[in-house]
N, C-alpha and C positions, 0 to 999 in steps of 0.2 A: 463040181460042188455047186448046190446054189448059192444065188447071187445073195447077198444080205438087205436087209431093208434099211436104205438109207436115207437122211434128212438132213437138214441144213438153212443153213442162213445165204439168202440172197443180196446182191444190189437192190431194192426195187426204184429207188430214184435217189437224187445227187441231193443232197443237204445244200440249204443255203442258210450259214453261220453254222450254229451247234447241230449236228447232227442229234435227228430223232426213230423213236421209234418205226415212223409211218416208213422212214428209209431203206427198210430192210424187211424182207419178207420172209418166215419159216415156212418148208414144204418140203416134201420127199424130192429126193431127187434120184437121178438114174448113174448106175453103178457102169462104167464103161467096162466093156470086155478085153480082158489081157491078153497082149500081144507076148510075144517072144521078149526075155530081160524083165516084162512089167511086175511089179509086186500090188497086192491086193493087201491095203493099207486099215487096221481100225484106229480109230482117233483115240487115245484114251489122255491125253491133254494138247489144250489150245492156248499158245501166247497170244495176247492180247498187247497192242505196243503203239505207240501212239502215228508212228509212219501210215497207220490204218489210216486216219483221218485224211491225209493227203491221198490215198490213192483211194479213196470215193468220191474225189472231184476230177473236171474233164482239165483243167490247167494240164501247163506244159511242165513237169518236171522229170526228173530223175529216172522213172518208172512208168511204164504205161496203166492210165488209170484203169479199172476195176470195170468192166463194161457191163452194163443194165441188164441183169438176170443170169449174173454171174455170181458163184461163189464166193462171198470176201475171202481174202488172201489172208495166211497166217499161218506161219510156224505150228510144226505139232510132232509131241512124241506117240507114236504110235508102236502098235503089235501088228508084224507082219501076220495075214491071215492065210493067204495063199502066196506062190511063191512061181515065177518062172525062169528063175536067175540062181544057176548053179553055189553063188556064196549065200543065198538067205534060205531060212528054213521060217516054218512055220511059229510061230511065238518069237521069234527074234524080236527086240527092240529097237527102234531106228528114229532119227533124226530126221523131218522132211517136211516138207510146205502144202500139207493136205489141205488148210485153211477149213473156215466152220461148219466144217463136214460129220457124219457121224464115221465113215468109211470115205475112203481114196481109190486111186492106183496113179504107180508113179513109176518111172522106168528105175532100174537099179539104181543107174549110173547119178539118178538127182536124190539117193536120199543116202547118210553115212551110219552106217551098225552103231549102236551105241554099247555092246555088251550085252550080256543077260545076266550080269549079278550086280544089278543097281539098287544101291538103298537111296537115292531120291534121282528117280528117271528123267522128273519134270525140271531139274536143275538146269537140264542142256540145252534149255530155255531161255535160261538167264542167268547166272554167274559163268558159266560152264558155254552160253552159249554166246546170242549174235548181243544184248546188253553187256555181256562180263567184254567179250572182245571190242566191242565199241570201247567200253570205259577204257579197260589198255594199252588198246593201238591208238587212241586220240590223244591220250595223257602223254606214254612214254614219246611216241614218233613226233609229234606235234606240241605238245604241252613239255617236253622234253626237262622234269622236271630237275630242281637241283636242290641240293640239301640247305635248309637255311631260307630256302625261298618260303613265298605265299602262295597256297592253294586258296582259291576261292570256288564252291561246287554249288551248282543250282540242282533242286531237287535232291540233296541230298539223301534221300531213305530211298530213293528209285532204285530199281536196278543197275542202273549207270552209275548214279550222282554215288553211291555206296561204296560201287568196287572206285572207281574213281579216286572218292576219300582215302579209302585200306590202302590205296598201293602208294600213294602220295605219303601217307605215313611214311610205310616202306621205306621210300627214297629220302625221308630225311624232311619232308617241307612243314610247313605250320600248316594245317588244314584249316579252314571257315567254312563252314556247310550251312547251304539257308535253304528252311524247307517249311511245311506251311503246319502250323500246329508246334506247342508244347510236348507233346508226347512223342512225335518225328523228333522234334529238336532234342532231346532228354535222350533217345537212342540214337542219336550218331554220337553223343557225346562219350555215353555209358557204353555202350556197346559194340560201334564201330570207331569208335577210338578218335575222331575228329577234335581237337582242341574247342572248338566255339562251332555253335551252329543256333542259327538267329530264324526268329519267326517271321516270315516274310508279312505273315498279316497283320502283323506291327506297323501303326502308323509311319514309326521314324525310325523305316530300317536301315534306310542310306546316315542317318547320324551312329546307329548302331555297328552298320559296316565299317564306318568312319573309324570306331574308337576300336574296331575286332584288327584290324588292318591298320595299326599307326608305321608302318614302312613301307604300305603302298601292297597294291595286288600284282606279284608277278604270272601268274599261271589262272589266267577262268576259263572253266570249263563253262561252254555254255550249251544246255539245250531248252532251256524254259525261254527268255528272251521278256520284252516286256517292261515292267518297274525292276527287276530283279536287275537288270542290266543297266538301267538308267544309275541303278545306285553305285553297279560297279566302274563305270564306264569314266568318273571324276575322280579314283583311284587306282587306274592301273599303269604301273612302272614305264620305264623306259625299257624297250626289248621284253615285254608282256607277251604273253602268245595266247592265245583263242581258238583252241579248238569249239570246235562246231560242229555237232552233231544233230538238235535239234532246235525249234523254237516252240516250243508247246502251246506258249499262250497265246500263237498269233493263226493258229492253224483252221479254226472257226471264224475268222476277223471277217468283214465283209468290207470294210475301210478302213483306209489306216488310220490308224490314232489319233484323237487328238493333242494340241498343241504346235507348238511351235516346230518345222523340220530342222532337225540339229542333222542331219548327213553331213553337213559341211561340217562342223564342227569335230566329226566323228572322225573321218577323212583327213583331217586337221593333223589330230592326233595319233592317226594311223602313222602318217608322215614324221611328223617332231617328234613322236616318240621309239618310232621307226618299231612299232609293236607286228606283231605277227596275227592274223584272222587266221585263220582254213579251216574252210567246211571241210567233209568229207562223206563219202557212205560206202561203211565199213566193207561190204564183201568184195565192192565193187574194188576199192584202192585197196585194199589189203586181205582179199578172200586166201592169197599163194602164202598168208602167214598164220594161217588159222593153227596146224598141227603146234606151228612156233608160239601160240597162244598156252595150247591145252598144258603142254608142256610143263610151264611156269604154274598156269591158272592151278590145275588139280591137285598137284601138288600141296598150295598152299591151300586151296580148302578142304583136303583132306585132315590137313593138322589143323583145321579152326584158326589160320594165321587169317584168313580173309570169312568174316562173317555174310550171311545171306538170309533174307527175310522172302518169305511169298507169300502173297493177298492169293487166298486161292475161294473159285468161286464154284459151286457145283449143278451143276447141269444144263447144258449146250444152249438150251431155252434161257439161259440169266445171258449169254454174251453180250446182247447188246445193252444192256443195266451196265454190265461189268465194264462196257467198253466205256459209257457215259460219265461213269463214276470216275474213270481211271484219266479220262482228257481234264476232270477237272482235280486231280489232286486228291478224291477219296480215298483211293488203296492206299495199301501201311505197307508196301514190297513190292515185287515182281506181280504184274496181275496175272495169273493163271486160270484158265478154267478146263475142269476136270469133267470131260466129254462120258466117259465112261467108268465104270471100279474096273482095275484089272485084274480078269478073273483065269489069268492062266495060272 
């Protein structure tokens, strides 16, 4: 068959602070030809997530960065188009890391079937996917919640900071969710069922946290970092734990912060209060628990026990607006953007 005409977002150079438009180049790009196993991938939605921002810088972390006239990386559900691999067929729906492509090809073995009778495909994005299992392997394994306790979630209405809150319910704890706007805040409380959830762009959130938490914070989830944490940080228990997934607002920083360096102090309190940190990243410590995710996760949001929002954005040419928008806190959910209609 032929090939399809395909396009895309590139690296074109490495941001220094906030990434910009000039960063990223659209142009066609070249379709590789399928080998034996390969599947011939269309894009027809792209997670947008904020890990993005660190892997278009050359720093040393977790992941190797995004090399200059490469494809940015990114989650996508897709429709198989062609097929070399005896289990997929044509129109199948799949799970797989095409990133901001219009089309892919990816070998069998890196991408998982999602089904073909989906009433919302792009879910397996985010509650259903690598966000929903962030939020419940950092809470339950690490955050190791207990009934009675205090949740405290940053980013609240995110796709994390959400399933985060619902499953902390769950288990019994008082949730706090701080996230930025009235309208965020008024839906975790309405909607996703969180007790209190505070506007961070409130001068005096740390006295507001103060009065939301009068028995201290046992459990913060943290992936924002920042003032959000300075406020929690003179609040949390003896035997606290900290999951750590992300730091959102430090990811464009080009120095650290001003004021005073409280490490010591941090450190201090690590020790006296013998509280618990751990980062993690998800697929990497816990990819062998994912089916153990779905399991629990589908379940509940098939009976609407766990609610789910997505910021969806339409057309491949908006991702990098969408991407901009979403490092500072404009989407209202999951940022999705919807590459193609699917018209099988």
């Amino acid at each position: 068959m032929a090939k399809p005409q395909n396009h895309g977002w590139t690296l074109a150079s490495r941001p220094h602070g906030k990434p910009v438009k000039e960063n990223f180049s659209f142009s066609e790009l070249p379709v590789p030809s399928l080998e034996k196993d390969d599947l011939l991938l269309r894009t027809v939605y792209l997670s947008l997530d904020p890990y993005m921002r660190g892997r278009m810088s050359d720093a040393k972390s977790y992941a190797e960065p995004v090399k200059l006239g490469e494809v940015m990386v990114g989650g996508t559900v897709s429709r198989v188009v062609e097929s070399r691999h005896a289990d997929f067929k044509p129109g199948d729906w799949v799970l797989s890391a095409g990133g901001w492509q219009a089309y892919s090809v990816a070998p069998a073995s890196a991408v998982r079937k999602l089904g073909n009778d989906l009433a919302n495909p792009s879910w397996a994005l985010g509650v259903l996917g690598m966000p929903g299992f962030t939020a419940y392997m950092g809470l339950l394994d690490i955050g190791e919640p207990q009934a009675g306790e205090t949740l405290v979630v940053a980013a609240a209405t995110g796709p994390v900071g959400a399933t985060v809150g619902q499953v902390g319910k769950k288990k019994g704890c008082r949730v706090v969710g701080i996230a930025g706007g009235e309208e965020k805040c008024r839906h975790a409380v309405e909607v996703l069922g969180f007790d209190v959830c505070l506007d961070h762009y409130q001068s005096d959130l740390a006295e507001q946290l103060q009065k939301a938490c009068p028995d201290g914070i046992d459990i913060y989830y943290e992936n924002v970092g920042g003032k959000v944490f300075d406020a929690v940080m003179p609040l949390l228990n003896t035997k606290a734990r900290i999951p750590v997934c992300g730091l959102v607002s430090g990811y464009s920083a080009t120095d650290l912060p001003p004021g005073p360096d409280r490490l010591s102090l941090l450190m201090g309190d690590i020790l006296k209060k013998r509280m618990r940190v751990q980062g993690f990243i998800i697929f990497d410590d816990y990819g062998h628990r994912y089916g153990e995710f779905l399991e629990v996760m589908e379940p509940w949001v098939e009976k609407g026990e766990i609610h789910y929002r997505e910021h969806v954005v339409d057309g491949l040419q908006n991702a990098p607006d969408a991407f901009f928008a979403m490092l500072e806190g404009k989407n209202f959910g999951k940022t999705v953007v919807r590459v193609a209609q699917d018209d099988e």
